[in-house]
Wavefront OBJ file of the C-alpha trace (Angstrom):
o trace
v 91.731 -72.462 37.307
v 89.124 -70.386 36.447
v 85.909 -71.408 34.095
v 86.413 -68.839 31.509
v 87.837 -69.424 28.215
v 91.509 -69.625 28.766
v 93.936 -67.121 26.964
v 96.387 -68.599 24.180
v 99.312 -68.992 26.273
v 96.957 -70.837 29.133
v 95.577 -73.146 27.531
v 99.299 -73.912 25.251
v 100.795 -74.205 29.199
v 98.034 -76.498 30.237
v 98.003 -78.771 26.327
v 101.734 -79.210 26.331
v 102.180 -79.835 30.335
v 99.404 -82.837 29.438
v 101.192 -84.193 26.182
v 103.528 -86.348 28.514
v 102.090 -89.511 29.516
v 104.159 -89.496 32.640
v 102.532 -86.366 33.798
v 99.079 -87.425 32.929
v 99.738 -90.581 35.430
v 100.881 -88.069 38.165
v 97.705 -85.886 37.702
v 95.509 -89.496 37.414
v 96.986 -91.056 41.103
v 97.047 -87.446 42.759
v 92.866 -87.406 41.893
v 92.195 -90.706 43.556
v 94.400 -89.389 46.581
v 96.451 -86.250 47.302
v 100.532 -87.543 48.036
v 104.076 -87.163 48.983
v 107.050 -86.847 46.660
v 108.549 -90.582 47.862
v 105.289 -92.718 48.053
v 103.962 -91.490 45.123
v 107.220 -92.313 43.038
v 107.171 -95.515 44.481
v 103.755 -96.018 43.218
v 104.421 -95.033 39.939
v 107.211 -97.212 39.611
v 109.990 -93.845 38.596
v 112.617 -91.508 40.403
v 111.645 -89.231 42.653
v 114.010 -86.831 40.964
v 112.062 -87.023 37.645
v 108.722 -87.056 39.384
v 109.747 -83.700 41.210
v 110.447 -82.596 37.431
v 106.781 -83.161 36.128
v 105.269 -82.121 39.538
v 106.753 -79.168 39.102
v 105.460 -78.242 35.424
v 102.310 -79.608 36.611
v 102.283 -76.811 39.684
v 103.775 -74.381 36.823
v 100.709 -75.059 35.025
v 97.767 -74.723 37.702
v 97.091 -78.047 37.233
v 98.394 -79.021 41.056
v 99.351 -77.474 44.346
v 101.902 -78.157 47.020
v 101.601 -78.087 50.949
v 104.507 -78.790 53.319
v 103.372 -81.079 56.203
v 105.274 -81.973 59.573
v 104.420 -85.559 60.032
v 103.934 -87.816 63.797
v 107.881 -88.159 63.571
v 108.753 -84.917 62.947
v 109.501 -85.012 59.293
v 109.026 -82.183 57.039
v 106.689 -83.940 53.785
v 105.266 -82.052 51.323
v 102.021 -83.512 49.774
v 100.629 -82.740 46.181
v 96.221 -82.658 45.467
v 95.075 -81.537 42.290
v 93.695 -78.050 41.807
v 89.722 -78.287 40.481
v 89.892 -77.108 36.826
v 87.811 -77.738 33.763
v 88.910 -76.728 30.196
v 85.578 -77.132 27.306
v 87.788 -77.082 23.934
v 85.807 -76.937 20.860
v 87.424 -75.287 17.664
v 85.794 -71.186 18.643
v 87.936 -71.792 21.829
v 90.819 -72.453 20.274
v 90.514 -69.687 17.994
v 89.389 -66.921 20.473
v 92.520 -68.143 22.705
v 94.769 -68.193 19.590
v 93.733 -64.597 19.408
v 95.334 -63.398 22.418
v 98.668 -65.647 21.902
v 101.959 -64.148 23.203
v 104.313 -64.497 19.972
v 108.079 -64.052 20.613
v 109.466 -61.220 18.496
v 106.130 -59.491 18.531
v 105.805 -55.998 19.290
v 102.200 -56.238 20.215
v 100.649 -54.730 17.021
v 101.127 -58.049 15.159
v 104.711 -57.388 13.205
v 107.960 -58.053 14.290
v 110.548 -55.339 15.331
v 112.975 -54.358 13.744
v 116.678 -55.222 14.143
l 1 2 3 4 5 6 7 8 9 10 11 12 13 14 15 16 17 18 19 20 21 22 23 24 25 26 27 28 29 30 31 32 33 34 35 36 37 38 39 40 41 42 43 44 45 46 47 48 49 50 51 52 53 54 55 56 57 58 59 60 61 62 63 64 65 66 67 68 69 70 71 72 73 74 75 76 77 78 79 80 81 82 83 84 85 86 87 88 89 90 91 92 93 94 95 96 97 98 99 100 101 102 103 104 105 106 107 108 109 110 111 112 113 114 115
């Protein structure tokens, strides 16, 4: 992720894929060491299925990236690091970002369209 200020639908991506505690524990053991789906499940103690759910939305975001890996024994793994980013918020980022905030229903000039 890049240093600039994000735009409004960034940084909402990146705010709401760290409001789950589950996801901020992903993002906290892939820092100390990048991972595969099943020992890093096993580490956190849940499924792999609902670990592949917040690794994805974490990818979604930016926040991490995935590389398949053929291990000694032939197996296919695919390991998880976190991508550097860095995100100041202060209240004249939020409001420049809010500024550039994709609404649904708008038709780019501010109003809503017409039915």
């Amino acid at each position: 992720m890049s240093s600039s200020a994000p735009s409004g639908d960034d940084l909402v991506r990146v705010l709401a894929t760290l409001a789950s505690p589950h996801r901020l524990r992903v993002l906290a053991a892939l820092v100390r060491e990048r991972n595969y789906v099943s020992r890093l499940a096993r580490e956190l103690g849940i499924s792999r299925a609902l670990l592949q759910v917040h690794l994805r939305k974490l990818e979604a975001a930016g926040l991490v990236s995935a590389r398949m890996e053929i291990s000694d024994d032939g197996k296919a793994m695919k390991f998880y690091e976190v991508n550097p980013f860095a995100f100041l918020l202060t209240p004249e980022v939020v409001e420049t970002a809010a500024r550039t905030l994709t609404v649904p229903g708008d038709d780019g000039d501010g109003t809503k369209g017409s039915m």
